[in-house]
N, C-alpha and C positions, 0 to 999 in steps of 0.2 A: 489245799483243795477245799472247796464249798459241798457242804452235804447238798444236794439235791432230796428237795422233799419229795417222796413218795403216800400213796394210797395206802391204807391199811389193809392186808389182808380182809379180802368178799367185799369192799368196795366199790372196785372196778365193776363189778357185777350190777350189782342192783343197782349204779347209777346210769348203764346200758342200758337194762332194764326201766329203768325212769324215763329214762330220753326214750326211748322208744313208745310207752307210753302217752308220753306226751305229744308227739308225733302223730298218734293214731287218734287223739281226742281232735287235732286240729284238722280231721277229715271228717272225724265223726259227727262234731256240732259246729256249729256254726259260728257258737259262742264264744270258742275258743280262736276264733280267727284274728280276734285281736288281743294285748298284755289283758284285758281287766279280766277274760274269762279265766286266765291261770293265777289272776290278785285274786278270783275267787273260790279255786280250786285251795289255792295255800288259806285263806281265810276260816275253810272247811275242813279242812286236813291241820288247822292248828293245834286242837284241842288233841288229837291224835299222837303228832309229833311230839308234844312238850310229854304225854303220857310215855309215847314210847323209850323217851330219853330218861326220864327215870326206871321205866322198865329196866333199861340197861343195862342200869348200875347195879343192881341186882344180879341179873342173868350173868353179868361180866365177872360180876365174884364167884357165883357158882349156887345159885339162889335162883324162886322163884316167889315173886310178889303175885298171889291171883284174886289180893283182896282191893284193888285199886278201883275195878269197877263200882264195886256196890260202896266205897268211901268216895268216889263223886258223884254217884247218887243222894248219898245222906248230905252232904257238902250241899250240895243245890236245894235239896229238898227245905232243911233245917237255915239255910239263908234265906228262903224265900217268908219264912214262919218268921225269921228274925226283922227283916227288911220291913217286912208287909208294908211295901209302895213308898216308905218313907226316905227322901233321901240324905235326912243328917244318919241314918242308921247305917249309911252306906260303907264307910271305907272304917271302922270299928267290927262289923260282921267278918269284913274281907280278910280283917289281922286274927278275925277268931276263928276264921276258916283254916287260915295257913296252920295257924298253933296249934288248931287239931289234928291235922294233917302229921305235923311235927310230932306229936303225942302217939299218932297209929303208928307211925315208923319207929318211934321207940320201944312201943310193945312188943311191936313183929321182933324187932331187930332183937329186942332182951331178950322174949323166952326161945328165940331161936340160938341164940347166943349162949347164954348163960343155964339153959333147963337142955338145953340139946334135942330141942323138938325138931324135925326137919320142917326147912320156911315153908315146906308144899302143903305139910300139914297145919302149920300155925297160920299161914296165909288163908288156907280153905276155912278155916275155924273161923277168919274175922273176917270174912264175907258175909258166913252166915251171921254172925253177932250182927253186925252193920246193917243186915237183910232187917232183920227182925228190930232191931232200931229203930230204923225208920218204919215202920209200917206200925209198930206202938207209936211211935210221934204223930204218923199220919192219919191211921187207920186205915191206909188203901189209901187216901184221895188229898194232895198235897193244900196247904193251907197255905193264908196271903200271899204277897206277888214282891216281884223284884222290884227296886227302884229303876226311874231309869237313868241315872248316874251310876249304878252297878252294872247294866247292861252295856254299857260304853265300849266297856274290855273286849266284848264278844263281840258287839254291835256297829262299833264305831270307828272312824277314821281318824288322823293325823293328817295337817299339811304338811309333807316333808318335800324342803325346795327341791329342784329339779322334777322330783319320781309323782309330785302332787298329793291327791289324798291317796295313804296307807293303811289300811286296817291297822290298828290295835293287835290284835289278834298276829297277827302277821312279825310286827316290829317285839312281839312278848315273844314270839317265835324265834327270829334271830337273837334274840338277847339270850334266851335260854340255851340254843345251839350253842351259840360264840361262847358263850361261859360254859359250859358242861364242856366243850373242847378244848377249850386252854385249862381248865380244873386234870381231864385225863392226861396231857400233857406233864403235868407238872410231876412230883415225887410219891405225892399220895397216890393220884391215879394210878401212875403205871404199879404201885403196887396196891390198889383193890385190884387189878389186875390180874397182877400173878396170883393174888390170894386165889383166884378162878381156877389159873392152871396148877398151883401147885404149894398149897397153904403149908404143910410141914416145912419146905424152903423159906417162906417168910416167914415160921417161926424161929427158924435157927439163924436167920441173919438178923433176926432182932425185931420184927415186925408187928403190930400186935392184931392178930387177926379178927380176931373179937369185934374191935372199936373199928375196924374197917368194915366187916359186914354188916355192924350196927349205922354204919354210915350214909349204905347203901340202901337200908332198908328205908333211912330218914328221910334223902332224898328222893326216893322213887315215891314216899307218903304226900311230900310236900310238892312234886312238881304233879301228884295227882289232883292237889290242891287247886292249883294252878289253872291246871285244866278243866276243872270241876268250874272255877270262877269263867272262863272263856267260852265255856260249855251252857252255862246259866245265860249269859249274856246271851248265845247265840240262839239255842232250840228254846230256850223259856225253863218252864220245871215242871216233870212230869217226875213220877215216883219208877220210872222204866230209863231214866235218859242215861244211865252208868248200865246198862243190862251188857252183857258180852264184849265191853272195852278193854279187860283185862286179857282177853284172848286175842283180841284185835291187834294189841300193844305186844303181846308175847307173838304175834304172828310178823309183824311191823319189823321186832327186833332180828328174829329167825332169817325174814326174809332177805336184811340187809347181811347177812353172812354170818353175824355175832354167835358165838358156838355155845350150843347148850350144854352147860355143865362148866362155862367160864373160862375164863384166858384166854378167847379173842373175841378182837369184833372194834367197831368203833365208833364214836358220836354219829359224827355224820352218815354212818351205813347205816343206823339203826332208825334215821330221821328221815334217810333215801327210801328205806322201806315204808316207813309209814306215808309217805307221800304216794308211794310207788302201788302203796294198795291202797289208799283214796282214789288214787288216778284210777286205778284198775276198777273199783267200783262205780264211779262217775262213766268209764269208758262201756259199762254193760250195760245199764240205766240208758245212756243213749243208745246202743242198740236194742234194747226192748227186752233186755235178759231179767227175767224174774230174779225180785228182789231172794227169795230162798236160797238162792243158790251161793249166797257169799258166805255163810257159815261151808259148805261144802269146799269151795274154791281157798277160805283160810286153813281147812285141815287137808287139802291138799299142798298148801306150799309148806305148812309146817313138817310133812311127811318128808314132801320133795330134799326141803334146804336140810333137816336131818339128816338123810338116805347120803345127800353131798358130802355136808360136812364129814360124815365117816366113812365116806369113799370116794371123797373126792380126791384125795390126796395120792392113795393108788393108781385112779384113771389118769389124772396128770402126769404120772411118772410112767404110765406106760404110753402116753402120747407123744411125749416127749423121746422117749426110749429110740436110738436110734437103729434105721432098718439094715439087717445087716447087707452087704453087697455081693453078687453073686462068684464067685470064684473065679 
C-alpha cells in the first residue's frame, strides 16, 4: 500500500482561511481581478514569509526569537552606509549581511543554550542591543543609499518561460519554502521537532539538544537576513523598516496553527499564515479600515489561535463525540 500524503496538523485551516482571503480581495479591488494583482500581493508578503519561516524553526523547538525585527532593521540600515549607491559594493555587503545574521543566531542560540538564559529574554536583550546599534551608527537618520543592483532582489523580475516576468522576491520565496520543507522532512527536522514537544526524549535517544536549538536560532538569524535583503530592495531604508516584524512573524507562525511552546506546526502553515495576514492587511486597506488597527487584529489572532491550540483538542472531541439515541 502507498502512504497517502497528508496535511500537517492546523494546515487545513489557515489555508481555508487563505483561500478565503483571497476570494474576498478579488471583489474587494479591482486589482486583483487579474494573476499580476496576487504576483503582487506574494512580492509584498515575501519579506514576511521567508521571516516567518525562520520564526518557525524556533517556535517549533520551543523557543522564541523577538530580536529578528530590529536585526533587519540594522541589516538595511548598515548596507545602505556600506553600499552608498555603489554597485561593485553590491553582492560583498550582501555575503556580509548574511554572516552577520549567522553570527546573531549564534549568540542567541549560545547563551540561550549554554548559560541557560531563556531565548524570550536573550532575544529581548538583542533587540535592544541592535536598537541602540543602529541609532549610534545612524544617529536617528540613515546614511548613503542602496545600489541599484542590490535592489534587484526586492525590486526586480526574472523571465521565467511560460509564467513571464517573476519577481525575485517571489522565486527567493519558493526556494526558501521548498528547502525549509524538505530540510523538516528530513531526520534532523523531525527531530528540532520533538526537541519542542518533548527535549528529555531526545536526550535519551541520543539526540543532542543543544546543537539543534542552536540551529534554529541560526536559521531564523539568517533567513532574517534574507528578508532584511528583499525588504531593502523593496521599501528602500528607513531606520523604522524592521519596527513590529518580529510580532508580525510570531503572529504569521501562531496563525498557521504551529503551537507555542514547540512540537507542532509546519513550513508551509507558518508561510499560509503569513500570507494569510498580508492578504488580511491588503483586504482592510481596500475597504478604508484604519491602518491602527493591525497591531489590534495581530493580538487578537495570537489570543484566538492560543485559546485553540489549548482547547481545541477537547472541543473536537466533543463534536465529534457521538449523540446518544433515545431508548
Amino acid at each position: 500500500m502507498r502512504a497517502r500524503p497528508r496535511l500537517a496538523d492546523g494546515t487545513g485551516p489557515v489555508l481555508v482561511v487563505l483561500l478565503m482571503l483571497l476570494v474576498a480581495l478579488a471583489f474587494a479591488g479591482p486589482a486583483y481581478a487579474e494573476p499580476s494583482g496576487y504576483l503582487a500581493l506574494l512580492k509584498r508578503a515575501a519579506p514576511l514569509v521567508v521571516l516567518a519561516v525562520g520564526q518557525y524553526f524556533v517556535i517549533a523547538s520551543g523557543g522564541f526569537d523577538l530580536s529578528v525585527g530590529s536585526l533587519v532593521t540594522a541589516e538595511v540600515v548598515v548596507a545602505a552606509r556600506l553600499v552608498d549607491g555603489d554597485d561593485a559594493n553590491t553582492w560583498w555587503v550582501i555575503a556580509s549581511l548574511l554572516g552577520c545574521g549567522i553570527l546573531v543566531g549564534l549568540v542567541n542560540g549560545l547563551i540561550t543554550t549554554k548559560l541557560l538564559v531563556p531565548s524570550f529574554i536573550v532575544t529581548l536583550g538583542m533587540l535592544l542591543v541592535l536598537d541602540g546599534a543602529v541609532f549610534l551608527w545612524s544617529g536617528g537618520a540613515p546614511r548613503g543609499a542602496l545600489s541599484p543592483s542590490f535592489r534587484v532582489l526586492g525590486r526586480g523580475s526574472a523571465d521565467v518561460p511560460v509564467l513571464g516576468q517573476v519577481p525575485w522576491s517571489v522565486i527567493v520565496l519558493l526556494v526558501v519554502v521548498v528547502a525549509a520543507a524538505w530540510f523538516m522532512r528530513g531526520g534532523t527536522g523531525r527531530m528540532l521537532l520533538a526537541v519542542g514537544d518533548n527535549e528529555n526524549v531526545v536526550r535519551l535517544a541520543g539526540g543532542r539538544v543543544d546543537r539543534l536549538r542552536l540551529l534554529a536560532f541560526v536559521l531564523s538569524a539568517l533567513l532574517a537576513s534574507v528578508a532584511a535583503i528583499l525588504l531593502a530592495g523593496f521599501a528602500g531604508v528607513s531606520a523604522q523598516v524592521g519596527d513590529g516584524l518580529e510580532f508580525r512573524a510570531i503572529t504569521a507562525v501562531v496563525l498557521g496553527g504551529v503551537l507555542l511552546g514547540g512540537g507542532r506546526g509546519s513550513v508551509v502553515a507558518a508561510a499560509a499564515g503569513a500570507l494569510s495576514l498580508e492578504a488580511l492587511f491588503s483586504l482592510l486597506n481596500l475597504l478604508g479600515v484604519s491602518g491602527a488597527l493591525e497591531s489590534a487584529v495581530q493580538g487578537v489572532i495570537i489570543i484566538a489561535a492560543v485559546a485553540y491550540a489549548a482547547h481545541g483538542a477537547g472541543l473536537r472531541r466533543m463534536l465529534r463525540r457521538p449523540v446518544p439515541r433515545p431508548a
